[in-house]
Each structure stands twice: as C-alpha cells, then as structure tokens.
VEXBARO-205769 format. One record per residue (C-alpha): z, x, y; residue number from 1; residue in three letters; chain. Coordinates in Angstrom, 1 decimal, always signed. Example, Ala and Ser with C-alpha at 12.3 -4.5 7.8 and 13.67 -1.06 7.14 Angstrom:
@up:+7.8; east:+12.3; north:-4.5; paza:1; baro:ALA; keza:A
@up:+7.1; east:+13.7; north:-1.1; paza:2; baro:SER; keza:A
***
This chain:
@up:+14.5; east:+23.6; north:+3.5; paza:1; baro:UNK; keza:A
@up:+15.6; east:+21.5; north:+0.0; paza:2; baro:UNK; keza:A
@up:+12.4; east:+21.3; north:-2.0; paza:3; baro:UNK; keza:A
@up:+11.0; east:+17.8; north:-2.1; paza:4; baro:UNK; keza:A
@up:+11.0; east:+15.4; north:-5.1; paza:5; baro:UNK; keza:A
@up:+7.9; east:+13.7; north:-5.7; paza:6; baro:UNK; keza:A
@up:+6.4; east:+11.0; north:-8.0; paza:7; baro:UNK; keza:A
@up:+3.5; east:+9.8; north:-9.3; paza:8; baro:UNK; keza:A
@up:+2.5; east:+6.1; north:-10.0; paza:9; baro:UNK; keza:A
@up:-0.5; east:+4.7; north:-11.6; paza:10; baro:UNK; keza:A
@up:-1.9; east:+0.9; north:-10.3; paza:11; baro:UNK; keza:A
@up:-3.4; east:-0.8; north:-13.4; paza:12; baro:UNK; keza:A
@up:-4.9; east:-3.9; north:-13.2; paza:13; baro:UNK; keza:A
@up:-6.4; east:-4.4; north:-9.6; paza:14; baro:UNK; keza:A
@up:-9.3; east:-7.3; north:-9.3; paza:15; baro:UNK; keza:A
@up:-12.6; east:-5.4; north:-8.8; paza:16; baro:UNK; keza:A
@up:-13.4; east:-4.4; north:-5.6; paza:17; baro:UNK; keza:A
@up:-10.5; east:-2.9; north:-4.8; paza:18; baro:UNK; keza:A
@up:-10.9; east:+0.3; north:-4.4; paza:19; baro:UNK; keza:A
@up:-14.3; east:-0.2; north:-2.2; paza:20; baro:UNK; keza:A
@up:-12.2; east:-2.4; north:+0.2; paza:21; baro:UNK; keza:A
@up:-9.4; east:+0.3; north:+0.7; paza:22; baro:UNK; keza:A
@up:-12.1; east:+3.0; north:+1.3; paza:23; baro:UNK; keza:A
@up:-13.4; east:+0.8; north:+3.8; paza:24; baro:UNK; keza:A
@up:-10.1; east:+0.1; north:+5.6; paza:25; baro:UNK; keza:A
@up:-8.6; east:+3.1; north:+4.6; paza:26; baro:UNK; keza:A
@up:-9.7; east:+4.7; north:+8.2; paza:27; baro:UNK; keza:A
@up:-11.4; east:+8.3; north:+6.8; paza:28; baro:UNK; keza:A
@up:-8.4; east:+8.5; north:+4.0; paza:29; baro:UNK; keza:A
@up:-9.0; east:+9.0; north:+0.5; paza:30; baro:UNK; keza:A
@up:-7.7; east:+5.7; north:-1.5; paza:31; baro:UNK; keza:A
@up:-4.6; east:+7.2; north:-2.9; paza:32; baro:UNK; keza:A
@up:-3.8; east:+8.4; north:+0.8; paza:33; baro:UNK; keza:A
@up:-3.9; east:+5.0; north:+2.2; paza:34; baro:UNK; keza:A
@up:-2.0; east:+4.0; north:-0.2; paza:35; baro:UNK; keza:A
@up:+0.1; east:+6.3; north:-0.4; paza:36; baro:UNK; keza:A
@up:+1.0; east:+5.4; north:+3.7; paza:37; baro:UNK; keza:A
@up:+1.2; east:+1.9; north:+2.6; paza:38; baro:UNK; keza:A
@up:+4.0; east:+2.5; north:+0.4; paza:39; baro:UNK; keza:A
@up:+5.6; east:+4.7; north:+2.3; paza:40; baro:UNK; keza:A
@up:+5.4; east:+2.2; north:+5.6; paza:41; baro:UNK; keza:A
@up:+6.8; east:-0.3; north:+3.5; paza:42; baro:UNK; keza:A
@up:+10.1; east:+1.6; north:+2.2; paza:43; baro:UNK; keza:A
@up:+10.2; east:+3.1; north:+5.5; paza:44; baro:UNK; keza:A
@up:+10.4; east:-0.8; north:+7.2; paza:45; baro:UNK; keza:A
@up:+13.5; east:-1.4; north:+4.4; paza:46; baro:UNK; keza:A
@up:+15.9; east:+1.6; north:+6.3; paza:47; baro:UNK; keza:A
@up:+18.2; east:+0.7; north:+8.5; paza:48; baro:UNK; keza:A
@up:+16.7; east:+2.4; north:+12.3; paza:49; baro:UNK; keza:A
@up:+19.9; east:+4.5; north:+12.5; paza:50; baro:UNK; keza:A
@up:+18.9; east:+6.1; north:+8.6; paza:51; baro:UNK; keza:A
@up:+15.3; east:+6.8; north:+9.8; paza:52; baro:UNK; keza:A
@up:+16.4; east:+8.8; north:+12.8; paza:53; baro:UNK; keza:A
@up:+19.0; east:+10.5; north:+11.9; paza:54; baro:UNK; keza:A
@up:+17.0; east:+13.5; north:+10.8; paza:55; baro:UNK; keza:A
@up:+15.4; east:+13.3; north:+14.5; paza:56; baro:UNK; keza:A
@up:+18.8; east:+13.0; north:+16.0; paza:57; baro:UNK; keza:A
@up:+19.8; east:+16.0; north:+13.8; paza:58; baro:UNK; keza:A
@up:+17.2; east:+18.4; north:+15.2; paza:59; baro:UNK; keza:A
@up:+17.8; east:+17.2; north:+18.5; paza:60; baro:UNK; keza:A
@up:+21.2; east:+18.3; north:+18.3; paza:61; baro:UNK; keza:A
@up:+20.4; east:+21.5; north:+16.7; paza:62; baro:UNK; keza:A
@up:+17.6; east:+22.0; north:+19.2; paza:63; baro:UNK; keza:A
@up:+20.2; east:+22.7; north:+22.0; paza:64; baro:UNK; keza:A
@up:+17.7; east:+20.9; north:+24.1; paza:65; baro:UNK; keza:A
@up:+20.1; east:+18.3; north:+27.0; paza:66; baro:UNK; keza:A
@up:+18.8; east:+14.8; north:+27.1; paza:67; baro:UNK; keza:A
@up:+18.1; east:+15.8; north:+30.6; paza:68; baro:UNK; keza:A
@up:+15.4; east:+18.4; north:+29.7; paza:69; baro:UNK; keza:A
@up:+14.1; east:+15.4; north:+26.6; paza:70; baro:UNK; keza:A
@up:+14.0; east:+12.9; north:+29.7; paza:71; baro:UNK; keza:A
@up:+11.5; east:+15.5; north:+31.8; paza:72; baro:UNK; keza:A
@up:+9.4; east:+16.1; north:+29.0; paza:73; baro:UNK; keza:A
@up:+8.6; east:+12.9; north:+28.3; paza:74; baro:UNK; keza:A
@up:+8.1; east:+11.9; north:+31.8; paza:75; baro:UNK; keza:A
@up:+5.9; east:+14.9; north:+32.1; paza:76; baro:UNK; keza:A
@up:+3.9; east:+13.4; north:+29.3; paza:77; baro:UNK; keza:A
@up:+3.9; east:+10.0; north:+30.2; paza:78; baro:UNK; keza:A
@up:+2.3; east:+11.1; north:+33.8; paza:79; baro:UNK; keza:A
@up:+0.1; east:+13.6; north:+32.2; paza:80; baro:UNK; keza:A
@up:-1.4; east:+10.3; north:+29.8; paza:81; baro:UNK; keza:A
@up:-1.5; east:+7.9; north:+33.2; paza:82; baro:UNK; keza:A
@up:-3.6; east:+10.3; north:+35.0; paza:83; baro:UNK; keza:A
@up:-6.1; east:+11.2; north:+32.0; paza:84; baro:UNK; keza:A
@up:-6.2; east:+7.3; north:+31.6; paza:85; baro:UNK; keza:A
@up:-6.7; east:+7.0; north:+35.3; paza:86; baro:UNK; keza:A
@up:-9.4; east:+9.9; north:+35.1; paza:87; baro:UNK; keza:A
@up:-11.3; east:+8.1; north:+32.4; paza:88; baro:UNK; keza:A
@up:-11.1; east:+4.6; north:+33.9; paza:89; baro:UNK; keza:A
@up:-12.7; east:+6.4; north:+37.0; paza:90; baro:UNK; keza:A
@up:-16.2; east:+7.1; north:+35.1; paza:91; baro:UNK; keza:A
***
C-alpha cells in the first residue's frame, strides 16, 4: 500500500466560542477530528460518484467475489437488521 500524504492546517481567527460549540456537536470527537470529517465530507461531496467508488469497485474486482454472492450477503444482512429491529420493536 502507497504511503499516504498528509497535511496540516492551522484555523486562525475563529469568533469565540468556537471551539466549545464543536466539542459539543462534535459527537465524542476531539475538535480537530470533527473537523477534520468536515473537511473531508466536504471535498468528498466535490468528486464525481464514479471517482469515489472506484477504489470499492477495484477491490470488488480483485476480491473474486460474483455480484451474485455481494447480492446474498447483503440480503443476508438486510434480514438479519429487520429481524433484530423487529425483535426490539417487540419489547
């Protein structure tokens, strides 16, 4: 696997309060992790769909795995989630 480039930015300037409100939003993150997601979320929204899952397609295809098998795990999945659902509506 190609090592990853990363980089670092620094937010200057935000009104006070800023931080508090992300850590209360921020759903158990850390600041920078939140908005790190935000960031990422929002470059991610600017791909074309076909550039984002290409590297899913990719392993898919490596996998070996036929759609046919894909299409019986996910219905496997889906029925296991309605029937826990169904078991937890029951209580």
């Amino acid at each position: 696997m190609a090592e990853q480039i990363t980089e670092t930015i620094e937010i200057k300037g935000l009104p006070q309060g800023t931080r508090e409100a992300l850590e209360r939003i921020g759903h158990g993150k850390t600041v920078e992790e939140y908005a790190r997601m935000v960031l990422e979320a929002k470059v991610l929204a600017e791909k074309p769909f076909s550039e984002i899952l290409a590297p899913i397609r990719r392993s898919f295809k490596e996998s070996g795995m036929s759609e046919h098998e894909l299409d019986a795990i996910v219905e496997r999945a889906r029925e296991d989630f309605y029937h826990k659902t169904q078991l937890e509506d029951d209580e």
